[in-house]
C-alpha positions in Angstrom: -64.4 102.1 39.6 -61.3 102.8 41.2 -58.1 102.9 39.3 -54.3 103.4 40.5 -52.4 106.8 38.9 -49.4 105.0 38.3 -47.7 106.4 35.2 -46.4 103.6 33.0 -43.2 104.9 30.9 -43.0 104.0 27.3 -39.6 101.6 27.4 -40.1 99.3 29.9 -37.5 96.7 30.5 -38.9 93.1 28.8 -37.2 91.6 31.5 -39.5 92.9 33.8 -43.4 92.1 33.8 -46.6 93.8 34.5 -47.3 92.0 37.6 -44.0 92.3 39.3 -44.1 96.2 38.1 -47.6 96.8 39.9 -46.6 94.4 42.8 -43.0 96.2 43.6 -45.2 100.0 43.0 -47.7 98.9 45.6 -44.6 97.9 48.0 -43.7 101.3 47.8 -46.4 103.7 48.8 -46.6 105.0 51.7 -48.4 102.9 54.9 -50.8 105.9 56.2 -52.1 106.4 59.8 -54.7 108.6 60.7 -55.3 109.5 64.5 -57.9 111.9 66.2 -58.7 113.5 68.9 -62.7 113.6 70.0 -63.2 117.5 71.6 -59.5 118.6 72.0 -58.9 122.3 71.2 -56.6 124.0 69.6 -55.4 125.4 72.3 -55.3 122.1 74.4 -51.4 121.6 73.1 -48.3 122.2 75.3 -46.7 122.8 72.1 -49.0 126.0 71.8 -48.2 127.4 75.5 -50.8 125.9 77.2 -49.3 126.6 81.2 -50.8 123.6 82.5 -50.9 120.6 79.9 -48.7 117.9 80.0 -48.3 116.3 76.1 -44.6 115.4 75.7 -45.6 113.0 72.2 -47.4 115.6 70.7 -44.2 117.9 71.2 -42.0 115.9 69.7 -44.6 114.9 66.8 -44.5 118.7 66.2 -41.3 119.6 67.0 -40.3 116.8 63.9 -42.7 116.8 61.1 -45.1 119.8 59.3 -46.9 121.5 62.2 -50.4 122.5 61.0 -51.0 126.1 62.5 -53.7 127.2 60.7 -56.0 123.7 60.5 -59.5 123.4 60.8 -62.5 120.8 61.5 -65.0 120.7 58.3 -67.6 121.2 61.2 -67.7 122.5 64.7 -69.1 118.8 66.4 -68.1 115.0 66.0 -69.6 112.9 63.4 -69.5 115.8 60.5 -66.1 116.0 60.8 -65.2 112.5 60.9 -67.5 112.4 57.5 -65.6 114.6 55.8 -62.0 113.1 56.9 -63.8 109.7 54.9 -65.2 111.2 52.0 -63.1 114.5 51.3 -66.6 116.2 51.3 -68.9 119.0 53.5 -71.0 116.7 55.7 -74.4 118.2 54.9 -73.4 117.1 51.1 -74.4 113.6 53.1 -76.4 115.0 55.7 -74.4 114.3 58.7 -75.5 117.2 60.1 -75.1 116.7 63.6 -73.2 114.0 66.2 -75.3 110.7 65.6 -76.1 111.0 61.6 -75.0 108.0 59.7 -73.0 108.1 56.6 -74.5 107.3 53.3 -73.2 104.6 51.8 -73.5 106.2 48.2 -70.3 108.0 49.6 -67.1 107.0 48.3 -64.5 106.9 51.1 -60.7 106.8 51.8 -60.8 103.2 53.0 -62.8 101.9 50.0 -60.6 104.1 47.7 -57.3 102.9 49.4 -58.9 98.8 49.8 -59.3 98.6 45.9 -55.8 100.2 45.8 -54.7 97.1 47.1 -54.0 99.0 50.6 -54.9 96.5 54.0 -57.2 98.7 56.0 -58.7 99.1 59.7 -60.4 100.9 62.0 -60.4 101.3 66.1 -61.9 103.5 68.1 -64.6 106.1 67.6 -66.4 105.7 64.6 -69.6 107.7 65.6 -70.7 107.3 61.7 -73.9 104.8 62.1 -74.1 101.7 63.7 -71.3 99.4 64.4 -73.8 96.1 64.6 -73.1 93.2 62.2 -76.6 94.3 60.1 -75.4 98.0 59.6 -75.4 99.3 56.2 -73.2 102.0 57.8 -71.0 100.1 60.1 -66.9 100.3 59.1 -66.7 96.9 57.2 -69.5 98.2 54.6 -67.2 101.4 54.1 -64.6 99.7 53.3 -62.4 98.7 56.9 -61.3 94.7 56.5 -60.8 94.7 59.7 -62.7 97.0 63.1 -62.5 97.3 66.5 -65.4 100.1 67.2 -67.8 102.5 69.3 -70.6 103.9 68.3 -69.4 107.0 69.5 -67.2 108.3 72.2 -66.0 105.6 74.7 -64.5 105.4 78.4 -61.5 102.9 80.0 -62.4 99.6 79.8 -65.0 99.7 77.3 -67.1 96.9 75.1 -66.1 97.5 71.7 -67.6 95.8 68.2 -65.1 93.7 66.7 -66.4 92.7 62.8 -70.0 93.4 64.9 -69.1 91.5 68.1 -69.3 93.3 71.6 -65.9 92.2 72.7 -65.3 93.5 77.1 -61.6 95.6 76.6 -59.4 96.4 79.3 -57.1 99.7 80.0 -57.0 103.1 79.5 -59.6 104.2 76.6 -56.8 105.8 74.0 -54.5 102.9 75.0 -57.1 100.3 74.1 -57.2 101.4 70.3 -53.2 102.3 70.1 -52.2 98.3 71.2 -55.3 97.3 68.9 -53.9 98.9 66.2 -50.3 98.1 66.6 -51.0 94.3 66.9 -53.0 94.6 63.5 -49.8 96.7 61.8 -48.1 93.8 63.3 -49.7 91.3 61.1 -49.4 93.7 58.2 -45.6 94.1 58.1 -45.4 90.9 57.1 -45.9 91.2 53.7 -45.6 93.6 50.8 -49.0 94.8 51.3 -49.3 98.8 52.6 -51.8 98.9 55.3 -54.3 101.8 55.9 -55.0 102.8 60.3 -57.7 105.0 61.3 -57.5 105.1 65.4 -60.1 107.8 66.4 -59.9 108.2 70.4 -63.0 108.5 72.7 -60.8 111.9 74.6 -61.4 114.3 76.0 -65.1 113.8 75.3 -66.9 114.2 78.5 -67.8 113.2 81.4 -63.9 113.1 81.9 -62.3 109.8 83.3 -58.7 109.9 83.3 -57.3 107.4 85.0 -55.4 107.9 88.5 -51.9 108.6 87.0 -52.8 110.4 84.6 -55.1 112.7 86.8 -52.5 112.5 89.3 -50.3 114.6 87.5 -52.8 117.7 87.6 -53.4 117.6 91.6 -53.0 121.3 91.8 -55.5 121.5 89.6 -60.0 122.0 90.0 -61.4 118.8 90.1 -63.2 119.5 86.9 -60.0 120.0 85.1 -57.7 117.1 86.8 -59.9 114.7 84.7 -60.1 116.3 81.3 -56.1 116.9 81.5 -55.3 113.8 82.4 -57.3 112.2 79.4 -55.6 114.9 77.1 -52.5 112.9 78.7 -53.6 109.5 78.2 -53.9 110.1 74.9 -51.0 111.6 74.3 -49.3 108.5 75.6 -51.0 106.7 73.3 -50.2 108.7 70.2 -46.3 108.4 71.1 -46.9 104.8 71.7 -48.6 104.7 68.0 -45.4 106.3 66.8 -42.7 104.5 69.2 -44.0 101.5 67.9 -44.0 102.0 63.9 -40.0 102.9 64.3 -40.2 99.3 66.1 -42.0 97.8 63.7 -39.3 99.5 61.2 -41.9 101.3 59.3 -42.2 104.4 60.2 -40.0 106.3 57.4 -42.6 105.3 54.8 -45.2 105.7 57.2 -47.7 109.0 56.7 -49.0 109.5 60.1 -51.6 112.6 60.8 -53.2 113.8 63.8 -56.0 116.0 64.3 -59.1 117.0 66.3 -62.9 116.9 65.7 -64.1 119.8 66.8 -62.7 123.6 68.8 -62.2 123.2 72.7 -64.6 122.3 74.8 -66.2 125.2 76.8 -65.1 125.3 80.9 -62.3 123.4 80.6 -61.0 123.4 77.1 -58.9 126.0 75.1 -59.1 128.0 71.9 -56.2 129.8 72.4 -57.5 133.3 72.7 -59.9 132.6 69.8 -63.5 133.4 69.8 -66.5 130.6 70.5 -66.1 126.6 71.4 -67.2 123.5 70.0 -70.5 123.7 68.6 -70.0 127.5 67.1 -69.0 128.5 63.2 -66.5 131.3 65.1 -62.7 130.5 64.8 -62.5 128.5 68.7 -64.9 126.4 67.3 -63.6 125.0 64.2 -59.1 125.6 64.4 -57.9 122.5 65.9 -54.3 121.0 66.4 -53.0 119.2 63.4 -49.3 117.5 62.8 -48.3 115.5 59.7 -45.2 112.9 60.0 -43.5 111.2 57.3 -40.0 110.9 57.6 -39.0 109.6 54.2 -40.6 112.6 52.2 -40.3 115.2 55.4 -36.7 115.8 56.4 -37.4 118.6 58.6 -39.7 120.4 60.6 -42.0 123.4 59.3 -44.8 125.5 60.6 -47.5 125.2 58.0 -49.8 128.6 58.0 -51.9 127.7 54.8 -55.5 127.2 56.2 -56.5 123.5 55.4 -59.1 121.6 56.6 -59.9 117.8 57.8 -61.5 117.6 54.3 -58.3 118.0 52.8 -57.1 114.9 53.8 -58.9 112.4 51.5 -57.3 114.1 48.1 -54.2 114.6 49.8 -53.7 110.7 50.6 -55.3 109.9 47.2 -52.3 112.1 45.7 -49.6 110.3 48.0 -50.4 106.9 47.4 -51.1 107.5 43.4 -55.3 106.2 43.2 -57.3 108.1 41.4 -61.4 107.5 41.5 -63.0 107.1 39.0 -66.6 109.4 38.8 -65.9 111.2 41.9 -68.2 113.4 43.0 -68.1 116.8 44.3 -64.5 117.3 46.3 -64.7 120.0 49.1 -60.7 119.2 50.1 -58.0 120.2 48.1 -54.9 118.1 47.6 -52.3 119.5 50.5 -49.0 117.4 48.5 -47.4 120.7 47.4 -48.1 122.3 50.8 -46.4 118.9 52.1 -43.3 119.7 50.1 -43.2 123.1 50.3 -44.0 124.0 47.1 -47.0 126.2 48.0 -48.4 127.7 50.7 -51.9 129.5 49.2 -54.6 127.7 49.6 -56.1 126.7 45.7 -59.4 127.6 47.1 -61.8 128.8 49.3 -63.2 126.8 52.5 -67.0 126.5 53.3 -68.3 125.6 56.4 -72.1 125.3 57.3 -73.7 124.6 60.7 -77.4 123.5 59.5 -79.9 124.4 62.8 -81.1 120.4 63.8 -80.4 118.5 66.5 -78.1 115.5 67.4 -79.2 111.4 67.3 -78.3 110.2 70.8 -76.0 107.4 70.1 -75.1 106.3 74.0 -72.2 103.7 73.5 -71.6 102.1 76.8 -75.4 101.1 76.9 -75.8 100.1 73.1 -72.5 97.9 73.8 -73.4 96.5 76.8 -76.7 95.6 75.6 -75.5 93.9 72.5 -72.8 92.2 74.9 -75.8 90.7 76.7 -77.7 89.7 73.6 -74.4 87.7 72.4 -73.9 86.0 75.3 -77.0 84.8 75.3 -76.9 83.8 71.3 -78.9 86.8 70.1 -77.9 89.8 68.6 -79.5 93.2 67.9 -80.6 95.2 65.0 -78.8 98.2 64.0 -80.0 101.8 65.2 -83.2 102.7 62.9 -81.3 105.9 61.2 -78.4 103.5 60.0 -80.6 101.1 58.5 -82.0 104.0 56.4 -78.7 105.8 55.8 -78.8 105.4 52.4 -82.5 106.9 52.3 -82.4 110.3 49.9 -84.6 113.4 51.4 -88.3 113.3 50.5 -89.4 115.9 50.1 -86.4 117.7 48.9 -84.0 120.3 51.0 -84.2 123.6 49.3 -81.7 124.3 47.3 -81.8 128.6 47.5 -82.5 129.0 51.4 -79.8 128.0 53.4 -80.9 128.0 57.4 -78.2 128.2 60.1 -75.2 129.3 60.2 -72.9 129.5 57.6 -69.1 130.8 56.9 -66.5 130.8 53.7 -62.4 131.3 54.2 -60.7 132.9 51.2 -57.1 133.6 52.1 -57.2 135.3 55.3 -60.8 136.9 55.2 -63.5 135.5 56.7 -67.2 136.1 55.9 -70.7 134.8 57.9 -73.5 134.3 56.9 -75.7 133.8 60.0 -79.7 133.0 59.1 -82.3 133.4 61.6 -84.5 130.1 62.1 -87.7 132.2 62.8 -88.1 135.2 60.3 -85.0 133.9 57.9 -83.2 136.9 58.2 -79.9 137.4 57.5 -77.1 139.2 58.9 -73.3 139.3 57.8 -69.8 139.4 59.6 -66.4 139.5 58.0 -63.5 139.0 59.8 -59.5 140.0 58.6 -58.2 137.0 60.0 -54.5 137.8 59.7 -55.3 140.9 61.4 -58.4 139.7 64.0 -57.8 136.2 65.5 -60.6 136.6 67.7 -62.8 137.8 65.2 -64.0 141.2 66.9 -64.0 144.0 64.4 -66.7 143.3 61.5 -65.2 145.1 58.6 -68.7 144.3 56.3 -69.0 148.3 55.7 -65.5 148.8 55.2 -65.1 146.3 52.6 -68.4 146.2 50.3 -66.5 144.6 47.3 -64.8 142.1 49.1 -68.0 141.3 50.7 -69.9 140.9 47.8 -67.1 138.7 46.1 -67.2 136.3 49.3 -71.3 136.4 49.2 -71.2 135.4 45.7 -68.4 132.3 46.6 -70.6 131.1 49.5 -74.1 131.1 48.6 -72.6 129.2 45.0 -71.0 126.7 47.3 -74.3 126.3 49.9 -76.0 125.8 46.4 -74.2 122.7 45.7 -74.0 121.7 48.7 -77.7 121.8 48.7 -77.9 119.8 45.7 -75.6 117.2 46.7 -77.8 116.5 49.7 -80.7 116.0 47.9 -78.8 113.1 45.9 -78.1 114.6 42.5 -74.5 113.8 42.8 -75.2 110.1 42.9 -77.5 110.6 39.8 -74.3 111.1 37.2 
């Protein structure tokens, strides 16, 4: 059960009743917007001194609201970061290990949470989190989007989106598709007193890199290989200011919460880290730190550089806060409410982060051929059966995970230290790495030896919190 947080005070005016009391409160929170990047770095920002990008949006985004400096991905790939933005919970707590997984749909999300708030919700874009066919018991409209435009993963210009599970042939630039989509559903929503709830997840700079011709255009001077994945870092970026051009049109945007973030660290080749060590797909800092900016100009006045570490699992409690729901039986949190960082208030972290690369492979989830193939079946009257790993999403492991051995590789954040924990898949040995992050960005001096206490202090944090992680996997959370 779901419940709103709203505080009633003891004299309340008899002139005034309950209905119209919860009806002008819901009026007044915040309309929330949540935008992200699929394979953009942390160092793939102009904003951050990148000598080649082009992202004049993003600038100004950054320039105006909370700039998130020190902001990481729950996970260093796609679809277990995307889990943890819905749920506010450590992906293998679901087992979205990899690109591919599905989501359970035990899992509480933001868009259920917000819906039964009263909140108007949709989706566009990537959702890479199961199957977006009509039968999916893991498609966006059974976690709790009224309304979807979707991919099964990462898409290209002009793609074949599902609409409510209906392959519907777009047109346009791939980051621009979702932006208008989104807008003309805001459209509708402004309307009425109802606040709405936007998740537009874009298909860039995923590879293989398509920018279209202005947008490459601008990067001539450029290798070939690099002309393409700039100019989709600039399509998007277009978009994104078109996002937030058009709220201030649609006269919403004070009360409007609107966060952007990445999936995952740069790309290898052609991405950027910023100097920091590893790419997508590694536990290391390049792998995980990703650009982050938070607008919301009736709360935010001015412009501040947040350095707290946070993470995209911080964003479920964080909105949960704002808009005043609270949910009932939650189960385990990994994020941590961020609305004192928002203000100002704080700027330490409450707690520790864990992060936990578990050593499986991907689910190949090709979207322009699932699409066009479901296009085809609908136009000819037919439809198609969701992927076989969504249709058992909500299947529990049998037998059990282990809930002392934690394979792969594994990492906790308390303050500015950093400690691995890095398990070999053959002999399941161990080795350790601590890192002073305030000290050593790039993560180059292990300072396990020189800090045995410390170390020991971290060891203890982690392997408690791979523990429950473990046990969350294996369904016990569901059980209470």
């Amino acid at each position: 059960m779901i419940i709103t947080r709203r505080w009633f005070p003891l004299l309340v005016c008899l002139l005034v009743s309950l209905a119209s009391f919860t009806e002008r409160a819901l009026g007044d929170r915040p309309n929330i917007v949540l935008v992200m990047a699929d394979d953009q770095g942390w160092g793939d920002m102009a904003y951050y001194g990148h000598p080649v990008l082009k992202t004049p949006n993003f600038d100004k985004a950054a320039a105006a609201g909370l700039r998130f400096d020190q902001f990481y991905a729950a996970a260093p790939v796609c679809s277990p970061t995307r889990a943890s933005v819905m749920t506010g919970r450590h992906p293998n707590r679901m087992g979205v290990f990899k690109w591919g997984y599905p989501m359970r749909p035990q899992e509480v999300t933001i868009a259920e949470a917000l819906k039964s708030a009263g909140y108007a919700t949709a989706h566009f874009g990537k959702w890479h989190l199961g199957s977006v066919r009509r039968k999916s018991p893991a498609n966006p409209g059974r976690n709790g989007f009224d309304q979807w435009l979707s991919a099964p993963n990462f898409y290209d210009n002009d793609p074949v989106l599902s609409q409510l599970g209906k392959a519907v042939q777009q047109r346009g630039e791939s980051s621009i598709v979702a932006a208008d989509a989104a807008l003309a559903w805001m459209k509708r929503q402004v309307t009425g007193d109802t606040p709405f709830f936007a998740v537009v997840w874009f298909g860039s700079p995923h590879g293989p890199h398509r920018a279209v011709e202005a947008d490459r255009a601008l990067y001539d001077d450029q290798p070939k290989n690099k002309q393409h994945f700039y100019g989709e870092i600039t399509g998007m970026d277009r978009a994104f200011g078109k996002i937030r051009d058009g709220l201030q049109q649609l006269g919403v945007r004070d009360n409007t919460i609107l966060w952007y973030c990445s999936d995952n660290g740069a790309l290898p080749r052609v991405g950027s880290t910023g100097g920091l060590r590893g790419n997508k797909g590694k536990v290391y800092e390049g792998g995980l730190k990703v650009p982050a900016i938070l607008e919301w100009p009736a709360e935010i006045k001015s412009h501040r550089k947040i350095n707290t570490r946070c993470n995209t699992c911080d964003i479920y409690p964080t909105l949960l806060e704002l808009a005043e729901v609270k949910v009932d039986r939650q189960p385990v949190l990994d994020g941590v409410s961020l609305a004192d960082v928002i203000d100002g208030q704080q700027t330490v972290r409450k707690r520790g982060m864990g992060f936990w690369d578990f050593p499986i492979g991907g689910i190949s989830t090709p979207s322009a051929k699932w699409m066009a193939e479901l296009l085809k079946a609908q136009q000819a009257g037919g439809d198609l059966e969701p992927h076989p790993s969504s249709q058992q999403a909500a299947k529990l492991p049998d037998p059990p995970y282990s809930e002392s051995a934690f394979p792969g590789h594994a990492a906790w954040i308390a303050g500015d230290w950093k400690l691995h924990r890095i398990e070999n898949k053959q002999g399941g040995k161990v080795t350790w790495e601590l890192y002073d992050l305030a000290k050593d960005r790039g993560e180059t001096s292990n300072l396990l030896d020189k800090q045995p206490q410390r170390a020991a202090a971290m060891t203890k944090q982690l392997e408690e919190w791979l523990a429950s992680v473990s046990r969350s996997l294996n369904g016990k959370d569901y059980a209470q």
